[in-house]
N, C-alpha and C positions, 0 to 999 in steps of 0.2 A: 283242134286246139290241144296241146300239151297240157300236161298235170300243173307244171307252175305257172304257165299262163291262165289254167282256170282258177287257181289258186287266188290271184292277181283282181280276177276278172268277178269273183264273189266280196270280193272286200270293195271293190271300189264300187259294185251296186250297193252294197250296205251303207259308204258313206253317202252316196248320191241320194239315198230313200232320205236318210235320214234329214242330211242338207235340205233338203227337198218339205223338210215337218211331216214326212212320214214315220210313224214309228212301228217300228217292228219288234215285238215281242225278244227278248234274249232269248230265252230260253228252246225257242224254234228255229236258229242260227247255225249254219253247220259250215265246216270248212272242210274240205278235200286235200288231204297231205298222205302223200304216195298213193297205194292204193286204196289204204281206206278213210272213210268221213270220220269228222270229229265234231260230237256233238258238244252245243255247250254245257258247263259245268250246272250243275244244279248246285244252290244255293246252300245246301245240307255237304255238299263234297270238297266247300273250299272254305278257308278260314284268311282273313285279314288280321292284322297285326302293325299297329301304327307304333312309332316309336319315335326318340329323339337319340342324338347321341352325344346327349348329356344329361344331367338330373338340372342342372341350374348354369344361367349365362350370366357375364359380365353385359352392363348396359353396352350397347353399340356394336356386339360381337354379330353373328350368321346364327339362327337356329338352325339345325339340321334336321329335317324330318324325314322318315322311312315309311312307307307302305310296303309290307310283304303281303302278295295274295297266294295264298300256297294249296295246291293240289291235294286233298286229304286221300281221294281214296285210291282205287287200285287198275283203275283204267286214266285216260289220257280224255282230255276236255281241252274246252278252249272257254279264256273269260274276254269281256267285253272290258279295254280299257282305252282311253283319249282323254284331253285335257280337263273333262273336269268330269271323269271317271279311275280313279278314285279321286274323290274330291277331299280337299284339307282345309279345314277352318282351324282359328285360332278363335279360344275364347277367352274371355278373362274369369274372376273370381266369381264375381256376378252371373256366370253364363250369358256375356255378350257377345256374340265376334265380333272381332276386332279385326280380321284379316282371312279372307278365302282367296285361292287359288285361282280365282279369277277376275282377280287383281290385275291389274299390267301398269308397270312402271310405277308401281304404288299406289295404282289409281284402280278404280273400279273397272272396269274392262268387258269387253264380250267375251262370254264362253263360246267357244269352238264348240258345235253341235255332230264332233262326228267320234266314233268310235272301232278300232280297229280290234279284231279278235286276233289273242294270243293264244297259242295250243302249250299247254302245259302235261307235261308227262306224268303219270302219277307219281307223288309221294315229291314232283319240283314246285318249286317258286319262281313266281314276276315280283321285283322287286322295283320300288320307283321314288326316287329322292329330287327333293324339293328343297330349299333354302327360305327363311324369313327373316328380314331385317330387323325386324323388331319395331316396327311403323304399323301404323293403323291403317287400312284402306282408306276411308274415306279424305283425311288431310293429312293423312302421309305424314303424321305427326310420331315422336317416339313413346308406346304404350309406355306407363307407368310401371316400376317395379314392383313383382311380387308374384303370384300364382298363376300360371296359367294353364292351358289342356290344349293337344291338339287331337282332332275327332278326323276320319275320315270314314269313307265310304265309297265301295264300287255297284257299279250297275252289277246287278246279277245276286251280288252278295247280299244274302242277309243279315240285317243289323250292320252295325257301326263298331271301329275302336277307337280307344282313346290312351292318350298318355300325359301324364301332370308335367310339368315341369317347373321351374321356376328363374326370373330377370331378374339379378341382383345389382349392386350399384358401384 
């Protein structure tokens, strides 16, 4: 078997276990790119950074949200990302959400339970951008103007970020 066919062949056992409700530790996951293994990032070596890009929206506009997961230190890792890793909620002022990533079509939805590893170089970034209508999961109705946050989080990383933003009228 060839280097990228095992390449190939380690990731599709990792979604299979998982699919499967096996869970397998992050942190013991390794991927094979050229000649040598790339273990994954420990939780101390990568920094997330959620973001929007804007301070405040017009009712009815697209929020735009950013997850940077970025390599800190000086060797090359790999993190564990899929749909609802990094995961995004929307909260409101209260600290309600109002709206997670595993939404579909405005509606509450299944989360996809598989996860592919990214090899990240040191000192690079996996970036991953997300859109929110400005609807509520649940009745898909339009949240209320005013304050809100959006928080994420990826498998492997420790803690969470967050960014305020604000729905003007």
């Amino acid at each position: 078997m060839n280097r990228a066919s095992s390449k190939r062949c380690n990731r599709a056992v990792f979604v299979a276990l998982l699919l499967a409700g096996v869970a397998l530790p992050i942190s013991t996951m390794t991927e094979s790119v050229g000649a040598s293994t790339v273990t994954s990032c420990h939780s101390s070596q990568v920094r997330e950074t959620a973001t929007t890009s804007a301070k405040s929206y017009p009712e009815g506009s697209l929020v735009k949200l950013t997850v940077t997961i970025r390599n800190e230190s000086t060797r090359t890792c790999s993190v564990a990302i899929g749909p609802t890793s990094p995961s995004f909620s929307i909260l409101n002022a209260r600290g309600t959400v109002v709206w997670n990533n595993c939404y579909s079509g405005d509606h509450p939805g299944a989360c996809a339970m598989f996860l592919m590893l990214h090899v990240l170089k040191a000192k690079a970034s996996y970036v991953l951008a997300r859109s929110w209508n400005q609807r509520d999961g649940p009745q898909s109705k339009f949240v209320a103007r005013g304050a809100y946050e959006v928080t994420s989080s990826t498998s492997g990383v420790s803690g969470f970020s967050r960014a305020k933003f604000e729905l003007t009228t």
